[in-house]
N, C-alpha and C positions, 0 to 999 in steps of 0.2 A: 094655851100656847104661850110661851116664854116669848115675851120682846128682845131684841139687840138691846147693847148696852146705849147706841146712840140714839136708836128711839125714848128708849128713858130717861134719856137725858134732855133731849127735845119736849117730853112730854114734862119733865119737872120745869122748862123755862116756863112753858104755857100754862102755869099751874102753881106758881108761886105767891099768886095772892093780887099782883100787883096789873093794872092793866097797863098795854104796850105802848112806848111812845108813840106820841104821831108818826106819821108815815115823814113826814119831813124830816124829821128828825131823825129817824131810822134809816133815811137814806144818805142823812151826811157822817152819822157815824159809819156809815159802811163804805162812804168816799174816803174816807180818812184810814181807816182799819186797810183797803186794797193800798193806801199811799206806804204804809207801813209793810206790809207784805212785797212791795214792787223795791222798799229801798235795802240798798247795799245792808249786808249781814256783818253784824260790828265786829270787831274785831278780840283774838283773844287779851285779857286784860281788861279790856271796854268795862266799866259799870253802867248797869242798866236798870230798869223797874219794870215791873209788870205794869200796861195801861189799866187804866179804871178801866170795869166793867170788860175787860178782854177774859180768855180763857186761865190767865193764871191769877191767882190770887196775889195780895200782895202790894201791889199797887203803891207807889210812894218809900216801898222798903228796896235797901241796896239788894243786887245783884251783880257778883263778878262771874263775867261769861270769861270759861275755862278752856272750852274746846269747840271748835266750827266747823262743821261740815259744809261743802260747795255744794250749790243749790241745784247742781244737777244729779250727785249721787246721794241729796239728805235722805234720812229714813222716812222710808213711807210707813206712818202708821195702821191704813188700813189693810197692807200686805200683813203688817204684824200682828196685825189684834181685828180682824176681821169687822171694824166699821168704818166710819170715814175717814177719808186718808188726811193727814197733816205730814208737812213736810219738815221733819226733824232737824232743825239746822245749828242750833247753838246748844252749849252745854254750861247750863249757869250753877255756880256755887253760892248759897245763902243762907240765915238761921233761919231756921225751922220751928215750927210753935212749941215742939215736942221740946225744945230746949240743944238743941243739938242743931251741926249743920249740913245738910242735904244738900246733894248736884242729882239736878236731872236734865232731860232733853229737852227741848220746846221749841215752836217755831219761833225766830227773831223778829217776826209782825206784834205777836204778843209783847212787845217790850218796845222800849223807848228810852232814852238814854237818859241817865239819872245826875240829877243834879245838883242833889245834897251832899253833903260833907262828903269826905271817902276816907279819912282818918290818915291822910298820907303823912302828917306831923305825927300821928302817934306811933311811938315803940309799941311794938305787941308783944307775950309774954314772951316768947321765945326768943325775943331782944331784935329781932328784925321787925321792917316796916312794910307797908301795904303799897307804897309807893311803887310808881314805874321808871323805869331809867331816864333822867330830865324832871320830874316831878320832885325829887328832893333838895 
């Protein structure tokens, strides 16, 4: 019998070689993960990062969120792809490993607001900047 994709996924965390933080520790990272989920969804423009260790990879690399959905019609993932639900809220654009750059959906708890450079000094090739209106 074939598993859900979200059992296989739950079974590859339990199965990755490593054993599980303490239970302390497991419980502030997930006091912190709900304080992330509970706050205000950034706005479009905002740059952000995936957190360590959350679901998106990436972590420490820019993300400009492009489009936001309010948190009471986000997409629900598990209506759409039949396992556990995430609530769809922001739409971030960013380079991609493949050398190119991708936008996708994700919930805005996965991210945290980013605080490395944003290139708003730089011209980009198309002779415009990354800046936001008052940042230049």
């Amino acid at each position: 019998m074939k598993s859900d994709p979200f059992t296989e996924f739950l079974s590859a965390m339990d199965n990755d070689g490593e054993a599980p933080p303490l239970a302390e520790v497991q419980i502030t990272e997930i006091k912190l993960a709900a304080a992330r989920h509970a706050a205000p969804v950034p706005r479009e423009g905002d740059w952000v990062t995936p957190v360590a260790n959350g679901a998106v990879r990436g972590a420490g690399r820019p993300h400009l969120v492009t489009a936001v959905r309010p948190l009471d019609t986000a997409y629900d993932f598990k209506a759409a792809h039949g396992i556990t639900g995430r609530r769809l809220t922001i739409r971030v654009l960013c380079w991609s490993q493949s050398g190119s750059y991708g936008h996708f959906w994700c919930e805005h708890g996965d991210f945290e607001p980013y605080a490395g450079p944003t290139g708003a000094e730089i011209r980009l090739r198309d002779g415009s900047t990354n800046a936001r209106k008052g940042e230049q």
